[in-house]
C-alpha positions as CSV (number, residue, x, y, z in Angstrom):
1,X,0.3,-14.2,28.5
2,X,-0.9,-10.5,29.6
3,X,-3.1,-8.8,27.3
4,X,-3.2,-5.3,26.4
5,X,-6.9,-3.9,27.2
6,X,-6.5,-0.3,26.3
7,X,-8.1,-0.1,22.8
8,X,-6.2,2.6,21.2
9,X,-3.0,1.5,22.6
10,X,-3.4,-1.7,21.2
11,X,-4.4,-0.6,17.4
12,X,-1.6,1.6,17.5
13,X,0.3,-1.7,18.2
14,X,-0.9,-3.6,15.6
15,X,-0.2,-0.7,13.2
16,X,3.3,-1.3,14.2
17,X,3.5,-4.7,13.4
18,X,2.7,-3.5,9.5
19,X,5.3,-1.2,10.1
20,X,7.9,-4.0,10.7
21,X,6.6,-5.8,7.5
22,X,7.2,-2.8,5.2
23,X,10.1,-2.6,6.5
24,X,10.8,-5.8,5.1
25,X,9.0,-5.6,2.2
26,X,11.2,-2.3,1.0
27,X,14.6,-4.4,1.6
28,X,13.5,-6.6,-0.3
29,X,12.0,-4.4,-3.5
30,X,15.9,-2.2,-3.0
31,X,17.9,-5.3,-3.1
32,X,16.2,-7.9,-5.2
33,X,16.4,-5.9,-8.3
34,X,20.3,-5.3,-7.8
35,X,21.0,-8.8,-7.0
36,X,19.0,-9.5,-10.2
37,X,20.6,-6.9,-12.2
38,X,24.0,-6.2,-10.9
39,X,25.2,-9.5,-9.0
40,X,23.5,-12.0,-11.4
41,X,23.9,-10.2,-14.8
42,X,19.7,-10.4,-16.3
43,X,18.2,-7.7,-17.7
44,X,15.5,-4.7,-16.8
45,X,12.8,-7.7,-18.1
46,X,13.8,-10.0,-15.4
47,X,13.9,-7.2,-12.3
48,X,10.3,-6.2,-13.9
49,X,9.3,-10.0,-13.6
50,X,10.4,-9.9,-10.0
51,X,9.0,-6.9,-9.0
52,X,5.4,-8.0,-10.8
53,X,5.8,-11.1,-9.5
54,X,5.0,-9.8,-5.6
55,X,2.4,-7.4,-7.0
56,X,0.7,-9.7,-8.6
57,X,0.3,-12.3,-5.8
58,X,-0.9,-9.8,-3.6
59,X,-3.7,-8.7,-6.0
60,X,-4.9,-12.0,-6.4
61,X,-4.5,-13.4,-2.4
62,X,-6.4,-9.9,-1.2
63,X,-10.4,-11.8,-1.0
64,X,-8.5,-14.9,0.3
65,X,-7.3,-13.0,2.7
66,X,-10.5,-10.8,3.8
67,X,-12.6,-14.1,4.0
68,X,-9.6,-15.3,6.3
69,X,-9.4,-12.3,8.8
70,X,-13.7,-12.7,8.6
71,X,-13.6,-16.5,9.3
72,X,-10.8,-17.2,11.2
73,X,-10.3,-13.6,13.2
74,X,-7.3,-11.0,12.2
75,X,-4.7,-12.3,15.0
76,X,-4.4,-15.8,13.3
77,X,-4.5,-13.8,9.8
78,X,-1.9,-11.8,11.2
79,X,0.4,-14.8,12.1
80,X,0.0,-16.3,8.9
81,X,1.1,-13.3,7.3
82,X,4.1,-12.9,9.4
83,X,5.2,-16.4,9.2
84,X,4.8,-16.3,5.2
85,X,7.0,-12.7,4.9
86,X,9.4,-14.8,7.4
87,X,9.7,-17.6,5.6
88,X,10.1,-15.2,2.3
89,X,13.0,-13.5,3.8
90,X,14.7,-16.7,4.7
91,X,14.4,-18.0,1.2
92,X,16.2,-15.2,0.0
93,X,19.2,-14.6,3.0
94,X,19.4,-18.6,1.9
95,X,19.2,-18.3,-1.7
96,X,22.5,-15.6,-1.2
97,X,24.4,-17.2,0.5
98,X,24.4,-21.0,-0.5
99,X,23.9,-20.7,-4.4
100,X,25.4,-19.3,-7.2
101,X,23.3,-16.8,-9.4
102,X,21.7,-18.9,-11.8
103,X,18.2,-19.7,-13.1
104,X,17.5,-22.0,-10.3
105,X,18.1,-19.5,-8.2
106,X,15.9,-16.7,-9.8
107,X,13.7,-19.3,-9.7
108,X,13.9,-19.6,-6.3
109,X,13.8,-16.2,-5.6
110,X,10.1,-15.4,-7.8
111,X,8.8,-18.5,-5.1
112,X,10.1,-15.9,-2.1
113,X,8.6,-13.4,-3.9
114,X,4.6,-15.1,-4.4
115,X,5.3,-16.2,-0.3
116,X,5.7,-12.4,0.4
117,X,3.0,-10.9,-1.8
118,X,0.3,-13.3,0.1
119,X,1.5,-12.3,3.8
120,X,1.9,-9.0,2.7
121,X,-1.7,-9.3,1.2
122,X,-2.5,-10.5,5.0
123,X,-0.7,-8.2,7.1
124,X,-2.2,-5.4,5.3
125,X,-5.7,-6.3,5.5
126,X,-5.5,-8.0,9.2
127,X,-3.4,-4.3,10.3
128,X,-7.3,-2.5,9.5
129,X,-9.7,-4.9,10.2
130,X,-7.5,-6.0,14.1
131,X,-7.8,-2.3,15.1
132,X,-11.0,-1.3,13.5
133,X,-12.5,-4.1,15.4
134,X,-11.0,-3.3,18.7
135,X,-12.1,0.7,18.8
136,X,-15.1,0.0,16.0
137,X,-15.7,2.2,13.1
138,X,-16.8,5.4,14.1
139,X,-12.8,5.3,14.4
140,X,-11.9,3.5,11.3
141,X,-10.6,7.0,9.8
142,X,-8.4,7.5,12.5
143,X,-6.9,3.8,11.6
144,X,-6.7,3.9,7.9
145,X,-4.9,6.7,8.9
146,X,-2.5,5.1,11.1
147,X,-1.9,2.4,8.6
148,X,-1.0,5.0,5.7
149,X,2.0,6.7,7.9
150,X,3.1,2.8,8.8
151,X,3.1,1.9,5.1
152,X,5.1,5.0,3.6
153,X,7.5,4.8,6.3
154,X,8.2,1.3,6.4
155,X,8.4,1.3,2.6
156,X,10.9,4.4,2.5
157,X,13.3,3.0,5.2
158,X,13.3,-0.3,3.8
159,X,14.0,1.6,0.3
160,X,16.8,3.6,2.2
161,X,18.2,0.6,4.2
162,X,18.5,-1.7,0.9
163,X,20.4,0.8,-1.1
164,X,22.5,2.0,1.7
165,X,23.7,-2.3,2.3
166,X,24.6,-2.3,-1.4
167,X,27.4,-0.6,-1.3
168,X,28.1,-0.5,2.5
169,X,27.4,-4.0,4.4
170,X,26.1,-6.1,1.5
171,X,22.7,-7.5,0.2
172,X,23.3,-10.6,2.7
173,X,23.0,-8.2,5.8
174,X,19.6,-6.7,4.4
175,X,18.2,-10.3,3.5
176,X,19.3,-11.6,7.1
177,X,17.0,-8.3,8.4
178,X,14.3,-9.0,5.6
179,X,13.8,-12.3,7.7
180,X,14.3,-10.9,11.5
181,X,12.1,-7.9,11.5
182,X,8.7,-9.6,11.0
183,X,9.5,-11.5,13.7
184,X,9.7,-9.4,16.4
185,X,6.1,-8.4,15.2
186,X,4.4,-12.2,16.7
187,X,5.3,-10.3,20.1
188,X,2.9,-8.0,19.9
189,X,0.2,-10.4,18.4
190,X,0.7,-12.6,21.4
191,X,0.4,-9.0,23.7
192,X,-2.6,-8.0,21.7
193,X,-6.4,-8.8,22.5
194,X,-8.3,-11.1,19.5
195,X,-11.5,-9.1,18.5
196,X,-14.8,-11.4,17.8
197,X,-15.7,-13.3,14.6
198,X,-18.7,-14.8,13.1
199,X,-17.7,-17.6,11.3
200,X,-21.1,-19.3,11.0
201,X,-22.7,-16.5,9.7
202,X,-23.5,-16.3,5.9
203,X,-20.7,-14.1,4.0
204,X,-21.6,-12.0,1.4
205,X,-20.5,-13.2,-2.7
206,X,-17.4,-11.4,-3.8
207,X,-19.7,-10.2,-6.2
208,X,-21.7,-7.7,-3.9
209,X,-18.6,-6.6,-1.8
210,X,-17.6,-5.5,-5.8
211,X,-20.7,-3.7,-6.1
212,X,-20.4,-1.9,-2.6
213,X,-16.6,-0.8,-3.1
214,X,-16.3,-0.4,-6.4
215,X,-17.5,3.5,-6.2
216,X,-14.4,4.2,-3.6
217,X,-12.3,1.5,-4.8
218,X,-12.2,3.2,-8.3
219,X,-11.1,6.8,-7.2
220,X,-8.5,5.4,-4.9
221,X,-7.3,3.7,-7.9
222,X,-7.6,6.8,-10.2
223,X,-5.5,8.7,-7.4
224,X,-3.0,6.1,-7.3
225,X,-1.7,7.1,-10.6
226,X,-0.3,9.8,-9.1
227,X,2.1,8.1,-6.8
228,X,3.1,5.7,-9.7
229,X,3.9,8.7,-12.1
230,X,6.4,9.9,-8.9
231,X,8.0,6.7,-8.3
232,X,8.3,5.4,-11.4
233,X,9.4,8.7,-13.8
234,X,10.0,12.0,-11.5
235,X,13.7,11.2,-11.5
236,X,13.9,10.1,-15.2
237,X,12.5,13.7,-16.0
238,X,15.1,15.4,-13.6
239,X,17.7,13.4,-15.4
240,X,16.2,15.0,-19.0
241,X,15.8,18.0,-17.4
242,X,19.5,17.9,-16.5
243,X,18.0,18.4,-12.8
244,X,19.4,15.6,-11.9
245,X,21.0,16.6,-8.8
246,X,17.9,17.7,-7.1
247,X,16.4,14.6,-8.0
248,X,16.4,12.9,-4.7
249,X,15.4,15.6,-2.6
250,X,12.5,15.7,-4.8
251,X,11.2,12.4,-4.1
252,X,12.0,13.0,-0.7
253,X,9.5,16.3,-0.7
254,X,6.9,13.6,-1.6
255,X,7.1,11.7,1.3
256,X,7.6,15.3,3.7
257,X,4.4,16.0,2.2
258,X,2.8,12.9,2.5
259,X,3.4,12.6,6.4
260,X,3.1,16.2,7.3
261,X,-0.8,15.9,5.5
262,X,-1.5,12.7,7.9
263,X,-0.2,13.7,10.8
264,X,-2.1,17.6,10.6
265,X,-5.2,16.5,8.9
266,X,-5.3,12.5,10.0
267,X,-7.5,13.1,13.3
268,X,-10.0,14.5,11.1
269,X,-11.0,11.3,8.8
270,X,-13.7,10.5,10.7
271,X,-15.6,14.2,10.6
272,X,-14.3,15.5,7.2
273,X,-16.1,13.0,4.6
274,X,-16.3,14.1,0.9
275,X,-15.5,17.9,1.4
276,X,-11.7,16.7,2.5
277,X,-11.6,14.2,0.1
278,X,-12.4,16.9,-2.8
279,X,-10.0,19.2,-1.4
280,X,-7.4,16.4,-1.2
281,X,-7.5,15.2,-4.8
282,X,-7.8,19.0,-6.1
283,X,-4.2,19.2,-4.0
284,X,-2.5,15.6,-6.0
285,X,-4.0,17.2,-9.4
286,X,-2.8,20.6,-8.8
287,X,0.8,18.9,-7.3
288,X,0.9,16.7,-10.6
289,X,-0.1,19.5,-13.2
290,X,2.7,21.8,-11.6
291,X,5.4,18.8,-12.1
292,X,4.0,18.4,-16.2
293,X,4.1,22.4,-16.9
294,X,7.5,22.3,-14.1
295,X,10.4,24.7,-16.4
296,X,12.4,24.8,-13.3
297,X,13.4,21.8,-10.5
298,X,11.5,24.3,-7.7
299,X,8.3,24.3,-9.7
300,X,8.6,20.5,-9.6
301,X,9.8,20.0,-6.4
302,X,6.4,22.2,-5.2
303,X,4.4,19.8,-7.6
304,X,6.1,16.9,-5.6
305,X,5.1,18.3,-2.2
306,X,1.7,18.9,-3.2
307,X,0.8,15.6,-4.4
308,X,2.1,13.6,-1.6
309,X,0.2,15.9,0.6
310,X,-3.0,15.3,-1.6
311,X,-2.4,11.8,-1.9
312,X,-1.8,11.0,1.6
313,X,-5.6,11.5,2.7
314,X,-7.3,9.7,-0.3
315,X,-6.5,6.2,0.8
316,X,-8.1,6.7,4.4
317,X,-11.1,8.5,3.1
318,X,-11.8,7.1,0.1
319,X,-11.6,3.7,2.8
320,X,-14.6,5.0,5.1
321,X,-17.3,5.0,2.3
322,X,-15.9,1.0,1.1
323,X,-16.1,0.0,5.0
324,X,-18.9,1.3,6.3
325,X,-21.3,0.2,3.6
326,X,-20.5,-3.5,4.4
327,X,-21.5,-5.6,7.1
328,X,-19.4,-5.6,10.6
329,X,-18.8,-9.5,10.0
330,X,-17.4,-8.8,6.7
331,X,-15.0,-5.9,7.4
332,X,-12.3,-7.8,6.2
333,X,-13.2,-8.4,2.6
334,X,-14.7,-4.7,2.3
335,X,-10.9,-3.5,3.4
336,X,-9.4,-6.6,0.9
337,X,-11.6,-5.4,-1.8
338,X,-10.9,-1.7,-1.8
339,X,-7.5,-2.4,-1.3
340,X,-6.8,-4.5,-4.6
341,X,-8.1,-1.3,-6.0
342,X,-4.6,0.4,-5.1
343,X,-2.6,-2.6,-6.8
344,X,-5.0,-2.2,-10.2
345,X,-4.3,1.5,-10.2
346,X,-0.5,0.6,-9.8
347,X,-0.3,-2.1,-13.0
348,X,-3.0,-0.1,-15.1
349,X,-0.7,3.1,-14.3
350,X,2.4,1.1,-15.3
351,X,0.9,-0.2,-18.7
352,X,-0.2,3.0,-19.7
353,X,2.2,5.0,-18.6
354,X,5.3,3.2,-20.7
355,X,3.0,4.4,-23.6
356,X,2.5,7.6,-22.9
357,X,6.0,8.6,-22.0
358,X,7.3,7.0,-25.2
359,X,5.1,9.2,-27.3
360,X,4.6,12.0,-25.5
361,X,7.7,12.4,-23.0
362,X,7.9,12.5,-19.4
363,X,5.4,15.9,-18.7
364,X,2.7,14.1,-20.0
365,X,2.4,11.2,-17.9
366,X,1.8,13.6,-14.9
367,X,-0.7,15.6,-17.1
368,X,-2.6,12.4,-17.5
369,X,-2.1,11.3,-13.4
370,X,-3.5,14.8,-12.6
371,X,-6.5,14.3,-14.9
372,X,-7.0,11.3,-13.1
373,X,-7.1,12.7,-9.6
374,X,-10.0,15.3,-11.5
375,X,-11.9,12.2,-12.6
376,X,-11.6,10.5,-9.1
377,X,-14.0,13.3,-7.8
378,X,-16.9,12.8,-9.8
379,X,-15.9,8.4,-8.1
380,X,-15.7,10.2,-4.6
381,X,-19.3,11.6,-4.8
382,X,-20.4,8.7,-5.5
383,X,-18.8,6.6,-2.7
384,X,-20.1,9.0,-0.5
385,X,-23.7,9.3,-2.0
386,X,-24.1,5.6,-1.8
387,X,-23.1,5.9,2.1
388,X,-25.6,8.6,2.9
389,X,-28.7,7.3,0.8
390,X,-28.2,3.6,1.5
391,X,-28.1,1.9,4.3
392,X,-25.5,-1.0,4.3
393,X,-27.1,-4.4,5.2
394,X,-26.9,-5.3,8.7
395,X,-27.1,-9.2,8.5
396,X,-25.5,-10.9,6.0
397,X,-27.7,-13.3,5.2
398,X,-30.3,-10.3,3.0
399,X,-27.4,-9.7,0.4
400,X,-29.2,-10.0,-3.0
C-alpha cells in the first residue's frame, strides 16, 4: 500500500481521522440521551449515568492508552481505537433496532458507551503523539492545534447532526452513521507512515509523568471550567433571563470564537509560550465575568465570544510545557496524562457547579469559572518555569 511521505500532509491526515471520530462521538452524546429520555421513558439520572458513563471510561483508559501508543506505536493505537468506536456504534444502531427499550437494553447501551470512551481515550492520544512524531516537537504547537479545531468541529456537527435526525430521519439513521464514519478513518491509517517506537526501553512510572504534567495539566483543567459553565448552564440562564431566543446563537458565538482564535493565532503555538497563554486566559476570565455581570443577551453573547476565543489556545499551550518536559519515547503518556486533566476539570466542574447554581443562581457559576481561568495563571508560570529551568530527562532509564 503507498505511503504518504510528506510530513505535514500526513499529520494533517491523521488529525482528520479524530475528526471522523468526534463526529461520532457527538451523534452519539445528541441521540443517546433522547433515546434514554424521550423513546425509553428514564429520567435526567439515567441520561447523566450515560453520559458519565463514557467520561469516565475515558479518564480511567487515558495511561493505558499512552503506554500503548509508547509500546506498540500510534498506528496500531489508532486502529484499536477505531475498531472499539466501530464496534460502539454498531452496538447501539443494533440495540435500536432489534430490542425494545428496556433495562437490558440500557444495559446494553452503558457497555457501547465504556467501548467508546476507551477508543475515544485512544484516538485522542494516538491523533498527537502520530503527527508529533512524524514532524517532531519543535512542531507539536502547530499540532495540538490542529487537533483542537478537529475536536470542536467534530463535536458540534455531531451535536448538530444528532438533534437534526430526531425529529427529521430518526435516531436509527445517526446510530447507522455513528458506526460508518470511523471507518472510513482505517483508510487513512493504512495511507499514513508508522513513526518509530522503543518498546524495549525503560518507561517512566505514572508517578513521575504526574509530577512532570501536573503544573500544565492543572491550569488546563482550571480553564476547562469555563467551557463546562457554557455548555452546561449558558442556555438555562438565557431561559431565566427570558433570553431564550438568543440562546442558540449564543452558544454558537462560542464556537465562532473558538475557531476564529485557532485558526489566527494557531501558527503561533510554537513561538508564543507563556505570554499567549496569559493573554489567552485573561480573554476566557474576562469572556466569563462579562456573561456573570451580562444585564442584556449582547453583553452575554460578547462574554460567549470571548471565552471561546480564550479558551481555544489554552489546550495547545498549556500542551507544549506537559510534552516537552518528557522523554521522546514517552510522548504518549505525557499527552494521556495532561489530557485526563481536561476530563477532571469537566467532572470537578460538574460537581461543583450543581452547588453553586442552586445557591447562588446561574451568574455565579461563571463568576467562579472566570476566577478559575485567573488562578490557572499563577499553574501556567509554573508549567513554563519548570520547562525553561529543567531540562527534561533524555533517557528513560535516570527517572528517579
Amino acid at each position: 500500500m503507498y505511503k504518504i511521505q510528506n510530513n505535514l500532509i500526513a499529520a494533517s491526515l491523521v488529525a482528520g481521522i479524530l475528526f471522523l471520530a468526534i463526529i461520532s462521538l457527538g451523534l452519539s452524546l445528541a441521540i443517546l440521551p433522547l433515546y434514554v429520555n424521550k423513546v425509553a421513558g428514564y429520567s435526567a439520572f439515567y441520561v447523566g449515568v450515560v453520559i458519565a458513563t463514557e467520561s469516565i471510561a475515558t479518564l480511567f483508559s487515558r495511561v493505558f492508552a499512552g503506554r500503548y501508543s509508547d509500546n506498540h506505536g500510534p498506528r496500531k493505537g489508532m486502529t484499536l481505537g477505531l475498531s472499539l468506536t466501530v464496534s460502539a456504534g454498531l452496538i447501539c444502531w443494533l440495540t435500536f433496532i432489534f430490542l425494545p427499550p428496556s433495562h437490558m437494553a440500557y444495559g446494553i447501551i452503558l457497555i457501547s458507551r465504556v467501548l467508546m470512551g476507551v477508543g475515544e481515550s485512544l484516538i485522542f492520544t494516538c491523533s498527537g503523539t502520530w503527527p508529533i512524531g512524524l514532524v517532531g516537537k519543535a512542531h507539536a504547537g502547530k499540532i495540538m492545534s490542529w487537533v483542537g479545531i478537529a475536536m470542536f468541529l467534530g463535536l458540534a456537527i455531531g451535536n448538530f447532526g444528532g438533534t437534526w435526525s430526531y425529529s427529521h430521519s430518526g435516531l436509527n439513521a445517526s446510530a447507522l452513521i455513528m458506526t460508518l464514519l470511523p471507518l472510513l478513518g482505517f483508510i487513512v491509517v493504512m495511507l499514513v507512515k508508522p513513526v518509530s517506537v522503543s518498546p524495549s526501553v525503560s518507561h517512566v512510572s505514572l508517578a513521575y509523568a504526574v509530577d512532570r504534567v501536573w503544573k500544565a495539566g492543572s491550569g488546563f483543567s482550571l480553564a476547562n471550567i469555563g467551557y463546562a459553565s457554557i455548555t452546561g448552564f449558558l442556555v438555562l440562564l438565557f431561559m431565566q433571563n427570558n433570553w431564550g431566543q438568543q440562546a442558540a446563537v449564543a452558544i454558537s458565538l462560542f464556537g465562532v470564537g473558538y475557531v476564529i482564535s485557532r485558526l489566527t493565532l494557531g501558527w503561533k503555538a510554537d513561538s508564543s509560550g507563556l505570554g499567549m497563554t496569559i493573554f489567552s486566559l485573561c480573554v476566557e476570565a474576562t469572556g466569563l465575568l462579562l456573561i456573570s455581570m451580562a444585564f442584556t443577551p449582547w453583553m452575554a453573547m460578547l462574554g460567549s465570544f470571548l471565552t471561546g476565543f480564550g479558551l481555544s489556545m489554552v489546550y495547545p499551550l498549556l500542551a507544549l510545557p506537559a510534552i516537552k518536559s518528557m522523554p521522546d519515547e514517552n510522548i504518549g503518556l505525557a499527552l494521556s496524562t495532561y489530557e485526563s486533566c481536561f476530563d477532571i476539570g469537566i467532572l470537578i466542574s460538574g460537581l461543583i457547579g450543581g452547588i453553586i447554581v442552586s445557591v447562588f443562581g446561574y451568574p455565579a457559576i461563571f463568576m467562579f469559572a472566570s476566577c478559575c481561568c485567573l488562578l490557572a495563571l499563577y499553574s501556567a508560570v509554573l508549567a513554563y518555569r519548570q520547562l525553561s529551568t529543567t531540562e527534561p530527562r533524555t533517557k528513560a532509564g535516570s527517572a528517579p
